[in-house]
N, C-alpha and C positions, 0 to 999 in steps of 0.2 A: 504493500500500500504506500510505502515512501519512496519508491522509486521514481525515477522522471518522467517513466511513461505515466503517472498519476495527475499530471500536473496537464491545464489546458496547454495547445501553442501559445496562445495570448498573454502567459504566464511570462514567458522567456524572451518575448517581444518587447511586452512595458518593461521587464526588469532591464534588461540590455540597453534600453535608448533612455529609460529615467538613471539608470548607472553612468550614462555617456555624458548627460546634461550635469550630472552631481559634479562626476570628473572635473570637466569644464570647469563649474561654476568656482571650485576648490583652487584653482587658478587664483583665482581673482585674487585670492588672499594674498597673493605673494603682495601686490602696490600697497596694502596698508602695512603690512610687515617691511616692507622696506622703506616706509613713512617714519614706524615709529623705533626702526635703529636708526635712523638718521636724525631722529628727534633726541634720541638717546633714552627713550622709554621702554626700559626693559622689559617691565612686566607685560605691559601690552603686547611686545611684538614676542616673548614665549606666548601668550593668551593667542596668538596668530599662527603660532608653530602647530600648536593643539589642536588649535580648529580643524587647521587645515588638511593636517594627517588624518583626524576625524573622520574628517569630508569624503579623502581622498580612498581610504582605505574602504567606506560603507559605498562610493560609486566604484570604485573595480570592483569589490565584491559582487556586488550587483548585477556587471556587464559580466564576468567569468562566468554566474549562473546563467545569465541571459546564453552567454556562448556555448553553453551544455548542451542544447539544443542551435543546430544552423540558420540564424536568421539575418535578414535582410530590408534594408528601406522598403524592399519594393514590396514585405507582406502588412507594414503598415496601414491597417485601412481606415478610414475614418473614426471607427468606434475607437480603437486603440489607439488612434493618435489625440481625441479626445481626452483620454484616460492617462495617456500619457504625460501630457501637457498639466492637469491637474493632478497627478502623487507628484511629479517634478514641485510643484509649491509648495506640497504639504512637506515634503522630505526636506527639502530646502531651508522652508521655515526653521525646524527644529536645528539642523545643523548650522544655519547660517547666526542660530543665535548664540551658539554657543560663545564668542569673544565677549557677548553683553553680559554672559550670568558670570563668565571668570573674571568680569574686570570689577564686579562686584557694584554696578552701577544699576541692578535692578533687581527686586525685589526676588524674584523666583524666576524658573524657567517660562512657566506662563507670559510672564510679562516681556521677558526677551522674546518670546514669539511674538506677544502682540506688536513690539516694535520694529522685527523683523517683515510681519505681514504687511504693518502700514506702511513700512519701506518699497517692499517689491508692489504695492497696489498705489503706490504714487498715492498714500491718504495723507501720511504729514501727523497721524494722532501720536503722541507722546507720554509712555511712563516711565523713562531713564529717568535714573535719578541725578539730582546736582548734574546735569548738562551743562554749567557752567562750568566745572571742572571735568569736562573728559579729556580725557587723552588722545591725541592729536590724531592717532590713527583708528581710532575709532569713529571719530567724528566722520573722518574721511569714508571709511566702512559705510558708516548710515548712509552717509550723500550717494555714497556706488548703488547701493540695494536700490535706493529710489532711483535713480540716474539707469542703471540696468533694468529695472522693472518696469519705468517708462516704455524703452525699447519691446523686451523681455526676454526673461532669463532664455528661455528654450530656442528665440530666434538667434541668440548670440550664439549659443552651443552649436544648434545643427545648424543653422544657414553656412557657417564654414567646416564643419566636419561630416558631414552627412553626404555619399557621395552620390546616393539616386533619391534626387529632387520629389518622386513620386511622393514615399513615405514623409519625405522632410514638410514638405506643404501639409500635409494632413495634421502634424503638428502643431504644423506652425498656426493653424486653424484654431486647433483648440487652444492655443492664450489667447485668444478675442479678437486674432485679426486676417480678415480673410480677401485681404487686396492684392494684386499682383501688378506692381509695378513695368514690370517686363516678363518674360514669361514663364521665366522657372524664379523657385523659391529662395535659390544663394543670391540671383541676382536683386533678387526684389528686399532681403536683408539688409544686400550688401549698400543699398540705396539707401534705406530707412539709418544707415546707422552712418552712412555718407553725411547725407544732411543732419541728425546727430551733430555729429564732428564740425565739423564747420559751424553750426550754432555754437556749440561748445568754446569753439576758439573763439569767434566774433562777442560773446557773450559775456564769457571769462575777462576780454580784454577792457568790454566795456564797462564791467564792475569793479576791475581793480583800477581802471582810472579816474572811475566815482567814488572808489571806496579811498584812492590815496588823498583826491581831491575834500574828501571831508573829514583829514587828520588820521586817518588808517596809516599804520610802517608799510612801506613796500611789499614788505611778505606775508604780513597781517590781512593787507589788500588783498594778493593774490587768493590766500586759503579763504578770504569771507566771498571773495568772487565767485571763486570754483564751486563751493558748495553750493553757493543763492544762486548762480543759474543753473546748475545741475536739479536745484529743486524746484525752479523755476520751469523751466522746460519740461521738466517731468511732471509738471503741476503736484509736484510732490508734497511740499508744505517745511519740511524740515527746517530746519535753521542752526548754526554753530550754536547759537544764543538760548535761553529760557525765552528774552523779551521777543525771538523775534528779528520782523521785519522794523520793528519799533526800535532795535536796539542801535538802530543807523543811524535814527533822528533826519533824514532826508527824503528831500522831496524828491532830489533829482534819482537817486536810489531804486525811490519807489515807481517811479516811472517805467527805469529801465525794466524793474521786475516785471511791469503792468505789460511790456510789449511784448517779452519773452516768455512768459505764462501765457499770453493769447493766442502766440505763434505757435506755442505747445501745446496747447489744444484743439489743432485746427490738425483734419487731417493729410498724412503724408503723401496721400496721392494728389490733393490739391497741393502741398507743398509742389514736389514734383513736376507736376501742371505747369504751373507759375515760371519753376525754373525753364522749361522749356519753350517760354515765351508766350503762353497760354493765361493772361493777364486777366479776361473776362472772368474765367473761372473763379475768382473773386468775388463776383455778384453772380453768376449766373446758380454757380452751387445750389443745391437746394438746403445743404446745412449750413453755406455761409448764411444765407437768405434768413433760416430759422434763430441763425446765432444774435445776427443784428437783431435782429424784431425781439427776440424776447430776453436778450442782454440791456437792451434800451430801454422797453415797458420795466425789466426790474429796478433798472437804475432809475429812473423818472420817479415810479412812485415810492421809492424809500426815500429818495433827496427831497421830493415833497413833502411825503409824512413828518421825516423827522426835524426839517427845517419849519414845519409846524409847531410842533411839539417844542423846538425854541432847543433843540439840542445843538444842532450846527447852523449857523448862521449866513458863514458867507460862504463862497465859492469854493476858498483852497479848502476849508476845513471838509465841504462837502462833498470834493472829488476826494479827500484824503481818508478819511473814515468812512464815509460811504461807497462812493464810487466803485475805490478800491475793493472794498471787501466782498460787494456784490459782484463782481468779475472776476475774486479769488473764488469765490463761492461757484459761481456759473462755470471757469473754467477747472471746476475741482481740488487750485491748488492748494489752497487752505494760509497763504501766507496772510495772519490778521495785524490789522493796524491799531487794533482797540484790543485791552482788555476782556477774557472772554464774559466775565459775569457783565460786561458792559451792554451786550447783547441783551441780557436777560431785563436789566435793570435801567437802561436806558431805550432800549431799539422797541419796546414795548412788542403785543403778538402782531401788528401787524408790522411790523418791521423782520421779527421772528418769522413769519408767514411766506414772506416776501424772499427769505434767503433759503428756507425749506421748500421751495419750490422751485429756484435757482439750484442749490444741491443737485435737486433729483434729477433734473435733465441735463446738467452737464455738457462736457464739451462735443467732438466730434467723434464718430466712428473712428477705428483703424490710426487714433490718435495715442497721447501718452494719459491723455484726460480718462475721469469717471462719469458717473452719470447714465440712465438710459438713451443721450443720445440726439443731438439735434439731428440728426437724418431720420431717427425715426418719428419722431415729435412730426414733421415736416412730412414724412411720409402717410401718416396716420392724419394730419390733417386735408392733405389731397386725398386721402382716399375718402374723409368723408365728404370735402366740396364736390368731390367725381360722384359719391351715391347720391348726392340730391338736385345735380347738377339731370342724373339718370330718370328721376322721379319728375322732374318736371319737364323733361324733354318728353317729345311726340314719341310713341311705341314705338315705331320702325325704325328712329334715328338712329346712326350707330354711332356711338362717342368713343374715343381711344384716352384715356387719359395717360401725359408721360409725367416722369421728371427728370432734372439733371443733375447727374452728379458724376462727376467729368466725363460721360458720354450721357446718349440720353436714354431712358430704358422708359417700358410701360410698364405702366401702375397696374399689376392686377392682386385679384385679391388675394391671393398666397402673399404674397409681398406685402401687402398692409396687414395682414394676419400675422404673420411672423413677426412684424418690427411692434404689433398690438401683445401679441404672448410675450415676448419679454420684458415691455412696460408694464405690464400686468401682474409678472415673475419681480420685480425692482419694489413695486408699489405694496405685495403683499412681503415682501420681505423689509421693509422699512415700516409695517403695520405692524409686525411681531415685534422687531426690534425696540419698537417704540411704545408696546404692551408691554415688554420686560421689563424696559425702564419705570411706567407706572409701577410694575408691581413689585417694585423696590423701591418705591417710597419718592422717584423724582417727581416736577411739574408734569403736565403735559408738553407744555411748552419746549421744558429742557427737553425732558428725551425726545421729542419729534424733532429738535435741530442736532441733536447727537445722532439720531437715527438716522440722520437724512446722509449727516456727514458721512458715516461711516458706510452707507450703502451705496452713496455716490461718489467714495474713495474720495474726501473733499478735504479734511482734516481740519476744517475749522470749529472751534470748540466754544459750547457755552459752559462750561464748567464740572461737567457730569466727569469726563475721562479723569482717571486719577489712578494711583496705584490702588487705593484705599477701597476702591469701589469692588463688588462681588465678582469674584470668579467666574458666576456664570455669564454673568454679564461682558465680561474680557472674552470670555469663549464665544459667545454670541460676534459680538462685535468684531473679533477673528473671521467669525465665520462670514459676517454680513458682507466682510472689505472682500475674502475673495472670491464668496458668489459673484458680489458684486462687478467686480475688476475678468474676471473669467466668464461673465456673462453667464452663468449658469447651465448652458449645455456640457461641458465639461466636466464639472463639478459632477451633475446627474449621471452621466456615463461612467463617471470612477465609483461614484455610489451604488448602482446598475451592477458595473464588475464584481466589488467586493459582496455583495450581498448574493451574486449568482454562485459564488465563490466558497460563500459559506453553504448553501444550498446544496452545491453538490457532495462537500467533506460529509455535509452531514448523511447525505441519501448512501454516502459509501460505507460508511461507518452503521 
């Protein structure tokens, strides 16, 4: 009964390519280990040595068992590449936290995941402890997780080691993004993390000459740079600091942040577009289209409300703590300008309302953003002006309705169905999350802006996240960022696996 022939194929498939991605990922470690001997911080960079070996030793294991049996990209097939792409987070999570719980910066292992998960889901939520004193290479750690997570872990791994494209796509599918640049999957990687890089530079350079221009040291600049557009672009949320995007004190700062978290929520095939002289694409999108419209109506009516309410007054104060945060919110990043109880106790619920509904739809498809999605918001809206556009036309007319998103496709109803089931899947999953938090005693208020955050991987906090807060609550909120971030067909297919899995041990037994 323990031999190999017991075991499905599909068994030695996920093991071997989630062992591949572990491999990879265990890589990584080497730049903050070489961060934090150059820092001369010892204990971190052994806390890096540990990890790493961790890492490395649980993904060859994995791939050796995979290779027990002879397998290849090409028996990859959707279910499994599904399945794959989600144990790759859950396994990830656990070992990538490991430098958090040895550097003794966070309460238990839980909590190192949770900061791990909000890392790879580009949320920005925080329970490190004393983030003002970490260590240099850890810091840098956090910024990677978010900064690779954006991308994503499994596109980094296989897009360059995976030698038949067939199975590689199907992976690459199951982390959330299912666009093809050009026509195989290395190349369409290889572009996403193209453009990456180049932000990265243009970005970095832009904030370390904001950051030296407002009293930052030369190198002080550089690392607050790296980090803030790495989490900028990954609509991450992190920050070197406890305070924050507040801890700049700048206007011009926050600016930069504002164009580089917009740019980082807009997707990469419109990037792409763009670069290839494809300029319209700009407006013609149907997601840019949905972005302005409903980035605009949130920003108008909280700068109205609250400049009612005699909170902010003039102009800068109003694009500064408002503006801003409703655009961190929309574009998922979570970098906040205010105080989080400031929300609760100044932004009243309809200001509260305003930014929980911002959360939930989020930036663009096949971007680094959360949210369900202004393509589908926008898809779901044409398809109901197309249904009553159908009810008042004459019987016999035939109506084709399209839309554009950089070619032009038709609306039918599979396609408004589909982009409908997974706002549906977001909505009732931010309805539980924000049941548990009543039934632990918060507002409505708070947990529905906690909830919102952590389902639309947004990281900005009314005051609920904490170390202090229940367990189950941390496991929820775990769970909420990477349904969320993984779009939930994934997630169900590893759940699907594991549970057919048990099914059969037991019918053998």
């Amino acid at each position: 009964m323990g031999s190999l022939k017991t075991h499905s194929p599909g068994v030695y498939i996920v093991s071997f390519y989630t062992g591949y991605i572990i491999a990879g990922m265990a890589f990584l470690m080497l730049l903050p280990l070489f961060i934090s001997l150059l820092m001369g911080e010892w204990n971190p960079a052994l806390d890096f040595v540990i990890s790493m070996s961790i890492s490395l030793i649980t993904g060859l294991s994995l791939m050796s068992f995979g290779r027990s049996r002879k397998t290849d990209s090409s028996q990859v097939d959707w279910r499994y590449g599904f399945i794959i792409a989600a144990l790759s987070w859950i396994m990830l999570m656990f070992l990538c936290s490991v430098p958090y719980l040895l550097s003794g910066h966070t309460k238990s292992l839980l909590d190192g995941c949770f900061d791990v998960m909000s890392g790879f889901t580009t949320t920005g939520l925080v329970l490190t402890q004393d983030l003002d004193h970490l260590s240099t290479g850890l810091n840098i750690w956090r910024h990677m997780l978010t900064f690779i997570g954006g991308q994503g872990m499994v596109v980094l791994a296989l897009s360059f080691l995976v030698k038949n494209t067939n199975g590689a796509y199907k992976i690459y599918c199951g982390e959330g993004k299912d666009i093809k640049l050009v026509p195989n999957v290395k190349g369409t990687a290889r572009i996403i993390w193209k453009i990456s890089l180049i932000y990265l530079l243009v970005g970095t350079l832009a904030l370390w000459i904001c950051g030296m221009f407002i009293g930052l040291s030369p190198l002080s600049a550089f690392y607050h740079g790296l980090n803030m557009f790495e989490s900028a672009w990954s609509t991450g949320g992190f920050a070197p600091n406890t305070q924050n995007i507040m801890y700049y004190h700048s206007f011009a700062y926050e600016n930069i942040t504002i164009i580089f978290f917009i740019l980082g929520s807009m997707n990469f095939g419109l990037h792409y577009a763009i670069w290839q002289g494809k300029k319209a694409e700009m407006f013609k999108n149907i997601e840019m289209q949905s972005f302005f419209i409903t980035s605009f109506a949130a920003c108008a009516l909280a700068a109205v409300k609250l400049n009612q309410l005699g909170i902010y007054n003039d102009a800068v104060s109003i694009f500064r703590r408002v503006v801003y945060n409703v655009l961190s919110a929309h574009t998922t990043t979570g970098f906040g300008s205010i105080y989080a109880r400031q929300f609760a106790n100044e932004w009243g619920d309809f200001g509260i309302l305003i930014m929980v509904i911002a959360m939930l739809i989020g930036g663009s498809a096949c971007s680094t953003a959360g949210g369900f999605k202004g393509l589908r918001v926008g898809i779901v809206f044409k398809g109901l002006v197309s249904d009553i556009k159908k009810v008042l036309s004459p019987e016999r007319s035939v109506r084709v309705a399209k839309y554009h998103h950089i070619k032009d496709y038709v609306l039918d109803d599979p396609t408004v169905k589909a982009a409908g089931l997974i706002i549906i899947c977001y909505m009732a999953l931010f309805a539980v999350t924000t049941l548990l938090g009543t039934f632990y005693g918060y507002s409505l208020a708070d947990s529905a802006f906690e909830a919102a955050s952590v389902s639309g991987n947004v990281g900005l906090s009314i005051g609920v996240t904490s170390a202090s807060m229940p367990a189950l609550m941390k496991i929820q909120y775990i769970l909420a960022m990477y349904l969320g971030r993984l779009e939930f067909i994934s997630v169900f297919a590893l759940f699907g696996f594991v549970i057919g899995g048990i099914k059969r041990l037991c019918v053998r037994h």
